[in-house]
N, C-alpha and C positions, 0 to 999 in steps of 0.2 A: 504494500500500500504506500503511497506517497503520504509524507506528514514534512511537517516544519519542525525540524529538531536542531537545537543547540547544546554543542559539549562542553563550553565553558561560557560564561557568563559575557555578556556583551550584544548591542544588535545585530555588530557588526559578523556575528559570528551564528548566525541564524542560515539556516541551508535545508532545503526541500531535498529529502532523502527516499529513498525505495526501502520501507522495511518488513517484515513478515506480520501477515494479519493476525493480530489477536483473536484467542477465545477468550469466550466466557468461561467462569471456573462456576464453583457454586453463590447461586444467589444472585448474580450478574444476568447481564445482557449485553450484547455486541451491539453498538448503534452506528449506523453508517451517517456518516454524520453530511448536514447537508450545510449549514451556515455554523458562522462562528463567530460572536459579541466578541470586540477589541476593547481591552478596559486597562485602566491603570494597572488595574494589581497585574496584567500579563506582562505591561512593562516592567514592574516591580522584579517579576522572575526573569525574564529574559536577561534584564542587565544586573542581577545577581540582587540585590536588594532585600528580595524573597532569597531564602535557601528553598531549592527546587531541587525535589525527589521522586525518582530514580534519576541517574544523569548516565548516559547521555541524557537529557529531559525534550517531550513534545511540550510547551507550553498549550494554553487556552482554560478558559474556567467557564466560559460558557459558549453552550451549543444547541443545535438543534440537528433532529435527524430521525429516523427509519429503524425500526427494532429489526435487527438480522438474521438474532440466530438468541435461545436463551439456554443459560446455562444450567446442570442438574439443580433441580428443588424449585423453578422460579417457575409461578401461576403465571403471570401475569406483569409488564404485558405481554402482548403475544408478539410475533415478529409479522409485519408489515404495519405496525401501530407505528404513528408521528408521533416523537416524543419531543418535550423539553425538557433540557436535565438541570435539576436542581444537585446545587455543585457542592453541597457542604455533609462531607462526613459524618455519620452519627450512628455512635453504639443501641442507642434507643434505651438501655439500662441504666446508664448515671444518673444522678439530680438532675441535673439540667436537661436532660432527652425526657424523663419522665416528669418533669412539670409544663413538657415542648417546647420548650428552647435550644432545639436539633442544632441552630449554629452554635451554640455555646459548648457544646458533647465534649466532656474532660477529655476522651479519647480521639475525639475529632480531628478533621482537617477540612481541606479545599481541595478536591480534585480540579489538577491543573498544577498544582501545587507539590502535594503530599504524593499524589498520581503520576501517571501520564494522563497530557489534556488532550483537548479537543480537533487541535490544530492539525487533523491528521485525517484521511477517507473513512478509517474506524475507530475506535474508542468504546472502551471495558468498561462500564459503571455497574455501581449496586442499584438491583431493578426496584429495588424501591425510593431510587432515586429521579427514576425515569418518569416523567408526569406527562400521559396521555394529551392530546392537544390537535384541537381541530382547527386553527387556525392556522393560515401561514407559513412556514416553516421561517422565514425569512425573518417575518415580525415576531415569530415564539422565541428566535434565537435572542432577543434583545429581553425575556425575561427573568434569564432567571438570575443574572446583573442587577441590572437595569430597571427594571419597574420593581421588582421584591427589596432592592434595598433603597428605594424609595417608597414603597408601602409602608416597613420597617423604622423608617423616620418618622412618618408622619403619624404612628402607632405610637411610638415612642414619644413623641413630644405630647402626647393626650390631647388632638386637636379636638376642640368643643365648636360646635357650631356655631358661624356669629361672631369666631375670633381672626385679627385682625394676623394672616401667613406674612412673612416674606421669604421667596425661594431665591435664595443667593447664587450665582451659575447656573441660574433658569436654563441658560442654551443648552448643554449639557446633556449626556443622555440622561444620569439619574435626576437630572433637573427636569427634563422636561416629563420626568413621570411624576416628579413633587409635584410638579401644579397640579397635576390632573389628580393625586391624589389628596391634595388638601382641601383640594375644591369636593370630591367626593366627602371627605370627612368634615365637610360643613364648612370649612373657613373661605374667609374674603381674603383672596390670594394675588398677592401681588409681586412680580415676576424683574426682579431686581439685574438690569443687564444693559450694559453700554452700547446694545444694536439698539441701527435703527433701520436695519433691510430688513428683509423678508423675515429675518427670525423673530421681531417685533411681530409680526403680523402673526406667524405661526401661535405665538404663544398667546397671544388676544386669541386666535382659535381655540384654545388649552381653556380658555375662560378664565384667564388672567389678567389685571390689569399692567400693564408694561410698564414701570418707570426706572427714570437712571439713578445710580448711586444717592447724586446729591438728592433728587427730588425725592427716594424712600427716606433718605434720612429729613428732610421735610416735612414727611407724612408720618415718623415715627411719631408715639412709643408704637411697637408692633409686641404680638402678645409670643407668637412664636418665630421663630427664622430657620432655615432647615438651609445649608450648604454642605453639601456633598467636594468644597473645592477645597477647602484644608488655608493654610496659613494664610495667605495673600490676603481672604478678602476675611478675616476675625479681626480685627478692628472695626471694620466697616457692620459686620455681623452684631456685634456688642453694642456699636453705637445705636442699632435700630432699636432693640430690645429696652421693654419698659418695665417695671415693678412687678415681679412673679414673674417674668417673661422665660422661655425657655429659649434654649439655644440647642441645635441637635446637629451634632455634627457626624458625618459617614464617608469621610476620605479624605486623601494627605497630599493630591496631585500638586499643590501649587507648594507645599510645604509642610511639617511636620511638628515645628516647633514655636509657641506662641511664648505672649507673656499675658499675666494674669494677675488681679487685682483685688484679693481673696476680699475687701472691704466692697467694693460696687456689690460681687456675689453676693455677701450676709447683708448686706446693708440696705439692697434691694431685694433678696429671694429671689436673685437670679436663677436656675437651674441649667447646667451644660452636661448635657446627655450624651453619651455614645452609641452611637447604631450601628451593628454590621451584619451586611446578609440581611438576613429573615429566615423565619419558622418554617419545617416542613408544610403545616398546613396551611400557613399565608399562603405558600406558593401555589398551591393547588388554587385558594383564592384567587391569586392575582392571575394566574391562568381563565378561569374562569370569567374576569370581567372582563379581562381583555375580548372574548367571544362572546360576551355580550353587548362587547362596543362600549362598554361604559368608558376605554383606556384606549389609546393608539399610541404604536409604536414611532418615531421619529426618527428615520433611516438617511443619516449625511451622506455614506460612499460605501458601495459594495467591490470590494479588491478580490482578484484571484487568490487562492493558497499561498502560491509564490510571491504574492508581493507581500505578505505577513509582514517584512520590515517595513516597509512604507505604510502598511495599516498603522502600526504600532507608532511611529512617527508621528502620523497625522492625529494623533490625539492631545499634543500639545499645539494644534495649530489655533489660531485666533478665531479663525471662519468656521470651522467645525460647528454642527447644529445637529444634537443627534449622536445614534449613534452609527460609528465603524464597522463594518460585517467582511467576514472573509466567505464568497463562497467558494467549499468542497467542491 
Protein backbone atom coordinates (compact mmCIF):
# COMPACT_ATOMS: atom_id res chain seq x y z
CA UNK A 1 0.00 0.00 0.00
CA UNK A 2 1.36 3.58 -0.53
CA UNK A 3 1.36 5.69 2.86
CA UNK A 4 3.34 8.88 3.87
CA UNK A 5 5.88 7.69 6.37
CA UNK A 6 8.70 9.52 8.12
CA UNK A 7 11.94 7.82 9.89
CA UNK A 8 13.14 10.74 11.64
CA UNK A 9 11.45 13.62 12.70
CA UNK A 10 11.34 16.77 10.27
CA UNK A 11 8.87 17.71 7.18
CA UNK A 12 11.43 17.74 5.21
CA UNK A 13 11.81 14.13 5.71
CA UNK A 14 8.27 12.95 4.86
CA UNK A 15 8.34 10.38 1.70
CA UNK A 16 5.29 8.22 0.13
CA UNK A 17 6.41 4.68 0.40
CA UNK A 18 5.11 1.15 -0.85
CA UNK A 19 4.44 -0.85 2.36
CA UNK A 20 2.73 -4.22 3.04
CA UNK A 21 -1.08 -4.14 3.94
CA UNK A 22 -2.05 -4.50 7.21
CA UNK A 23 -4.40 -6.91 9.18
CA UNK A 24 -6.70 -6.78 11.53
CA UNK A 25 -5.68 -8.73 14.76
CA UNK A 26 -8.60 -9.01 17.30
CA UNK A 27 -11.06 -6.42 17.89
CA UNK A 28 -9.83 -4.36 14.88
CA UNK A 29 -10.88 -3.42 11.45
CA UNK A 30 -8.88 -2.72 8.38
CA UNK A 31 -10.26 0.60 6.90
CA UNK A 32 -9.32 1.66 3.47
CA UNK A 33 -9.18 4.84 4.03
CA UNK A 34 -10.45 7.58 1.74
CA UNK A 35 -9.61 11.21 3.07
CA UNK A 36 -7.56 12.57 5.76
CA UNK A 37 -8.04 15.88 8.39
CA UNK A 38 -4.44 17.84 8.28
CA UNK A 39 -4.24 19.23 11.82
CA UNK A 40 -1.60 20.71 14.04
CA UNK A 41 -1.16 17.81 16.28
CA UNK A 42 0.07 15.81 12.77
CA UNK A 43 2.44 18.76 12.51
CA UNK A 44 3.32 18.30 16.10
CA UNK A 45 4.47 14.44 15.19
CA UNK A 46 5.90 14.94 11.93
CA UNK A 47 8.45 17.56 13.12
CA UNK A 48 9.10 15.48 16.25
CA UNK A 49 7.32 17.67 19.00
CA UNK A 50 4.99 14.69 19.44
CA UNK A 51 7.15 11.50 20.36
CA UNK A 52 5.48 9.27 17.51
CA UNK A 53 5.18 5.51 17.91
CA UNK A 54 6.14 2.94 16.15
CA UNK A 55 8.87 4.65 13.94
CA UNK A 56 9.56 4.25 11.17
CA UNK A 57 5.81 6.31 11.83
CA UNK A 58 2.68 6.95 9.08
CA UNK A 59 1.44 10.05 10.70
CA UNK A 60 -2.51 11.28 10.45
CA UNK A 61 -5.18 11.27 13.59
CA UNK A 62 -7.90 11.72 11.59
CA UNK A 63 -9.65 9.98 8.76
CA UNK A 64 -12.38 8.68 6.83
CA UNK A 65 -12.99 5.59 4.91
CA UNK A 66 -14.57 1.93 3.99
CA UNK A 67 -14.57 -1.01 6.53
CA UNK A 68 -12.26 -3.90 4.44
CA UNK A 69 -11.89 -6.72 6.14
CA UNK A 70 -12.67 -7.24 10.32
CA UNK A 71 -10.79 -9.00 12.55
CA UNK A 72 -11.58 -12.34 14.88
CA UNK A 73 -14.30 -11.23 17.65
CA UNK A 74 -15.46 -7.93 15.93
CA UNK A 75 -19.68 -7.80 15.38
CA UNK A 76 -19.61 -4.87 13.87
CA UNK A 77 -19.12 -2.82 11.67
CA UNK A 78 -19.22 -4.85 8.89
CA UNK A 79 -16.96 -4.30 5.97
CA UNK A 80 -18.36 -2.12 3.09
CA UNK A 81 -19.71 0.29 6.05
CA UNK A 82 -18.23 4.24 5.68
CA UNK A 83 -16.68 4.99 8.79
CA UNK A 84 -15.21 7.85 10.79
CA UNK A 85 -12.64 7.00 13.01
CA UNK A 86 -12.67 8.45 16.20
CA UNK A 87 -8.98 8.75 17.03
CA UNK A 88 -8.53 8.52 20.92
CA UNK A 89 -7.53 5.38 22.67
CA UNK A 90 -9.45 3.99 25.54
CA UNK A 91 -9.23 0.99 27.86
CA UNK A 92 -13.04 1.47 28.60
CA UNK A 93 -12.11 0.10 32.46
CA UNK A 94 -10.33 3.07 34.21
CA UNK A 95 -12.02 6.03 36.20
CA UNK A 96 -12.19 8.12 33.48
CA UNK A 97 -13.46 5.59 30.41
CA UNK A 98 -16.17 4.49 33.18
CA UNK A 99 -17.42 8.00 34.05
CA UNK A 100 -16.90 8.49 29.77
CA UNK A 101 -14.22 10.57 29.56
CA UNK A 102 -12.60 7.98 26.61
CA UNK A 103 -10.08 10.93 25.84
CA UNK A 104 -8.95 11.19 29.30
CA UNK A 105 -8.28 6.68 29.54
CA UNK A 106 -5.08 6.40 32.08
CA UNK A 107 -4.02 3.92 29.41
CA UNK A 108 -4.90 5.86 26.49
CA UNK A 109 -3.41 7.60 23.57
CA UNK A 110 -4.18 9.15 19.97
CA UNK A 111 -3.99 6.84 17.03
CA UNK A 112 -1.61 8.79 14.68
CA UNK A 113 0.27 9.09 17.53
CA UNK A 114 0.68 6.04 19.81
CA UNK A 115 -0.34 4.16 16.35
CA UNK A 116 0.23 4.11 13.00
CA UNK A 117 -2.18 6.89 11.32
CA UNK A 118 -4.01 7.41 8.65
CA UNK A 119 -1.86 8.88 6.09
CA UNK A 120 -1.70 5.77 4.21
CA UNK A 121 -4.51 3.40 1.52
CA UNK A 122 -5.04 1.29 4.86
CA UNK A 123 -5.08 1.68 8.56
CA UNK A 124 -5.71 -0.87 11.63
CA UNK A 125 -8.09 0.68 14.28
CA UNK A 126 -10.01 -0.63 17.29
CA UNK A 127 -13.69 -1.28 15.61
CA UNK A 128 -15.01 0.32 18.36
CA UNK A 129 -13.54 3.17 17.23
CA UNK A 130 -14.86 3.02 13.96
CA UNK A 131 -18.36 5.23 13.96
CA UNK A 132 -20.74 4.30 11.01
CA UNK A 133 -21.48 7.40 8.98
CA UNK A 134 -23.62 8.32 6.07
CA UNK A 135 -22.51 11.30 5.01
CA UNK A 136 -19.75 12.30 2.84
CA UNK A 137 -16.69 10.60 3.36
CA UNK A 138 -14.98 13.82 2.53
CA UNK A 139 -16.87 16.04 5.12
CA UNK A 140 -17.00 12.93 7.90
CA UNK A 141 -13.06 13.17 7.55
CA UNK A 142 -13.06 16.75 9.19
CA UNK A 143 -14.85 15.15 12.26
CA UNK A 144 -13.54 13.53 14.20
CA UNK A 145 -10.77 16.64 14.77
CA UNK A 146 -12.55 19.19 13.86
CA UNK A 147 -16.18 19.50 14.89
CA UNK A 148 -15.61 16.83 18.32
CA UNK A 149 -13.00 19.15 19.62
CA UNK A 150 -15.19 21.91 19.02
CA UNK A 151 -18.29 20.26 20.46
CA UNK A 152 -15.94 19.52 23.49
CA UNK A 153 -15.25 23.30 24.05
CA UNK A 154 -18.28 24.46 23.84
CA UNK A 155 -19.59 21.42 26.50
CA UNK A 156 -16.99 22.57 28.50
CA UNK A 157 -17.34 26.17 28.93
CA UNK A 158 -21.31 25.31 30.03
CA UNK A 159 -22.76 27.52 27.38
CA UNK A 160 -26.29 28.64 28.61
CA UNK A 161 -28.59 30.09 26.22
CA UNK A 162 -28.65 33.94 25.87
CA UNK A 163 -24.94 34.07 26.68
CA UNK A 164 -22.94 36.48 25.02
CA UNK A 165 -19.62 33.57 22.78
CA UNK A 166 -16.66 34.85 21.40
CA UNK A 167 -14.96 32.25 18.85
CA UNK A 168 -11.28 33.53 18.65
CA UNK A 169 -9.69 31.99 15.20
CA UNK A 170 -13.21 31.62 13.92
CA UNK A 171 -11.41 30.96 10.32
CA UNK A 172 -10.07 27.81 11.49
CA UNK A 173 -11.25 24.47 11.08
CA UNK A 174 -12.08 23.82 14.96
CA UNK A 175 -13.29 27.58 14.72
CA UNK A 176 -15.51 27.28 12.27
CA UNK A 177 -17.38 24.33 14.18
CA UNK A 178 -17.29 26.68 17.46
CA UNK A 179 -19.60 28.95 15.92
CA UNK A 180 -21.90 26.51 14.69
CA UNK A 181 -21.77 24.94 17.92
CA UNK A 182 -22.25 27.62 20.34
CA UNK A 183 -24.83 28.80 18.20
CA UNK A 184 -26.48 25.25 18.60
CA UNK A 185 -25.85 25.48 22.51
CA UNK A 186 -27.90 28.74 22.74
CA UNK A 187 -25.22 31.43 22.62
CA UNK A 188 -25.12 34.93 20.75
CA UNK A 189 -21.98 34.12 18.94
CA UNK A 190 -19.75 36.22 17.76
CA UNK A 191 -16.83 35.26 15.23
CA UNK A 192 -13.65 37.20 16.22
CA UNK A 193 -11.29 37.57 12.87
CA UNK A 194 -9.24 40.13 10.98
CA UNK A 195 -11.10 38.86 7.25
CA UNK A 196 -12.96 40.62 5.45
CA UNK A 197 -13.34 38.33 2.16
CA UNK A 198 -15.31 35.77 1.73
CA UNK A 199 -14.51 34.10 5.06
CA UNK A 200 -16.55 37.06 6.72
CA UNK A 201 -19.35 36.19 4.79
CA UNK A 202 -18.84 32.38 5.28
CA UNK A 203 -19.17 32.65 8.93
CA UNK A 204 -22.31 35.35 8.88
CA UNK A 205 -23.41 31.81 7.11
CA UNK A 206 -22.39 29.87 10.44
CA UNK A 207 -24.83 32.49 12.09
CA UNK A 208 -22.27 34.45 13.46
CA UNK A 209 -21.92 37.98 13.90
CA UNK A 210 -18.20 38.93 12.36
CA UNK A 211 -16.22 41.59 14.04
CA UNK A 212 -12.59 42.50 14.30
CA UNK A 213 -10.31 42.31 17.34
CA UNK A 214 -10.73 45.99 18.37
CA UNK A 215 -14.58 46.12 17.75
CA UNK A 216 -15.16 42.47 20.07
CA UNK A 217 -13.19 44.16 22.53
CA UNK A 218 -15.64 47.18 22.12
CA UNK A 219 -18.44 44.82 22.52
CA UNK A 220 -16.99 43.08 25.55
CA UNK A 221 -17.51 41.99 28.64
CA UNK A 222 -18.38 38.55 26.79
CA UNK A 223 -19.49 35.60 29.17
CA UNK A 224 -17.60 32.94 27.28
CA UNK A 225 -14.40 32.89 24.45
CA UNK A 226 -13.46 29.54 23.17
CA UNK A 227 -9.81 29.77 20.82
CA UNK A 228 -8.68 26.73 19.64
CA UNK A 229 -5.35 29.05 18.53
CA UNK A 230 -3.15 28.97 21.74
CA UNK A 231 -0.74 31.96 22.67
CA UNK A 232 -0.97 34.78 20.19
CA UNK A 233 -4.36 35.63 20.56
CA UNK A 234 -4.76 35.18 25.09
CA UNK A 235 -4.27 38.46 25.79
CA UNK A 236 -6.77 39.48 23.40
CA UNK A 237 -8.83 36.40 24.75
CA UNK A 238 -8.65 37.68 28.47
CA UNK A 239 -9.27 41.01 27.43
CA UNK A 240 -12.87 40.17 26.04
CA UNK A 241 -13.85 38.05 29.04
CA UNK A 242 -16.01 39.67 31.88
CA UNK A 243 -16.86 38.75 35.66
CA UNK A 244 -17.50 34.72 35.81
CA UNK A 245 -16.43 34.66 32.27
CA UNK A 246 -14.82 31.45 31.12
CA UNK A 247 -12.06 31.13 28.90
CA UNK A 248 -11.72 27.47 27.04
CA UNK A 249 -8.87 26.96 25.44
CA UNK A 250 -8.11 23.41 22.88
CA UNK A 251 -4.73 24.01 21.03
CA UNK A 252 -1.09 25.56 21.01
CA UNK A 253 -0.68 26.26 17.06
CA UNK A 254 0.36 29.97 17.52
CA UNK A 255 2.14 29.10 20.93
CA UNK A 256 2.23 27.29 24.13
CA UNK A 257 3.22 29.59 26.62
CA UNK A 258 1.37 32.49 28.29
CA UNK A 259 1.46 34.61 31.20
CA UNK A 260 -1.19 34.91 33.93
CA UNK A 261 -2.50 37.13 36.52
CA UNK A 262 -3.75 34.77 39.27
CA UNK A 263 -5.44 38.31 40.99
CA UNK A 264 -7.87 39.31 37.59
CA UNK A 265 -8.79 35.05 37.89
CA UNK A 266 -9.99 35.36 41.80
CA UNK A 267 -10.72 38.74 41.62
CA UNK A 268 -13.15 38.33 38.90
CA UNK A 269 -14.11 34.24 38.86
CA UNK A 270 -12.52 34.04 35.98
CA UNK A 271 -12.52 30.22 34.83
CA UNK A 272 -9.70 28.83 32.12
CA UNK A 273 -10.78 25.56 31.13
CA UNK A 274 -8.82 22.86 29.09
CA UNK A 275 -10.45 20.85 26.30
CA UNK A 276 -9.01 18.03 24.21
CA UNK A 277 -10.61 15.77 21.87
CA UNK A 278 -14.15 14.77 23.11
CA UNK A 279 -16.05 11.77 24.51
CA UNK A 280 -16.72 8.53 22.63
CA UNK A 281 -20.39 9.25 22.78
CA UNK A 282 -20.14 13.12 21.69
CA UNK A 283 -18.63 11.78 18.74
CA UNK A 284 -21.33 9.55 17.80
CA UNK A 285 -23.39 12.82 18.51
CA UNK A 286 -21.57 15.03 16.55
CA UNK A 287 -21.71 12.59 13.71
CA UNK A 288 -25.07 12.54 13.87
CA UNK A 289 -25.94 16.21 13.59
CA UNK A 290 -23.69 16.73 11.12
CA UNK A 291 -26.41 14.25 8.99
CA UNK A 292 -28.97 16.05 10.17
CA UNK A 293 -27.41 19.26 8.73
CA UNK A 294 -27.62 20.97 11.94
CA UNK A 295 -23.29 21.25 11.20
CA UNK A 296 -21.32 21.65 7.87
CA UNK A 297 -18.18 20.96 7.25
CA UNK A 298 -15.71 23.92 5.87
CA UNK A 299 -13.26 22.35 3.22
CA UNK A 300 -10.14 25.04 2.29
CA UNK A 301 -7.89 22.53 -0.12
CA UNK A 302 -8.20 18.88 -0.95
CA UNK A 303 -4.16 17.71 -1.75
CA UNK A 304 -3.07 14.32 -3.09
CA UNK A 305 -1.28 11.78 -0.43
CA UNK A 306 1.86 12.85 -1.96
CA UNK A 307 1.75 16.25 -1.35
CA UNK A 308 1.18 15.55 2.62
CA UNK A 309 4.06 18.04 3.16
CA UNK A 310 2.51 20.95 1.49
CA UNK A 311 -0.84 19.87 3.21
CA UNK A 312 0.91 20.19 6.56
CA UNK A 313 2.59 23.59 5.44
CA UNK A 314 -0.52 25.18 4.44
CA UNK A 315 -1.93 25.14 7.93
CA UNK A 316 0.16 27.83 9.19
CA UNK A 317 -0.87 29.95 6.03
CA UNK A 318 -2.98 33.37 6.63
CA UNK A 319 -5.69 32.49 3.83
CA UNK A 320 -6.52 29.05 5.05
CA UNK A 321 -10.51 28.85 5.96
CA UNK A 322 -11.35 25.58 6.97
CA UNK A 323 -10.16 22.68 6.88
CA UNK A 324 -6.96 20.76 4.88
CA UNK A 325 -7.91 17.07 3.59
CA UNK A 326 -5.57 14.80 1.92
CA UNK A 327 -7.33 12.42 -0.54
CA UNK A 328 -6.40 8.55 -0.42
Amino acid sequence: MRAVVFHSPGLENLRLEDLPKPRPGPGEVLVRVKYVGVNPIDYAVVSGSYKASPMPHIPGCEFAGVVEEVGPGVSGPAPGTPVAVYNRLFCGACRQCLTGWTQLCEAGGIIGVATQGGMAEYAVVPSRNAEPVKADLRDAATLPIGALTAYNMALCASIAPGERVAVVGATGNVGTYAVQFAKIFGGEVYAVTRRKDAAAAMLRQLGAEVVTPDEARGLAPFDVVLDPTGAANWGLSMSLLGRGGRYVTAGALTGAEVSLDLRRVFGQQISVIGSTGGRRADFKTVVRLHEAGRIRAVIHAVYPLADAAKALAGLSSPARVGKILLEV
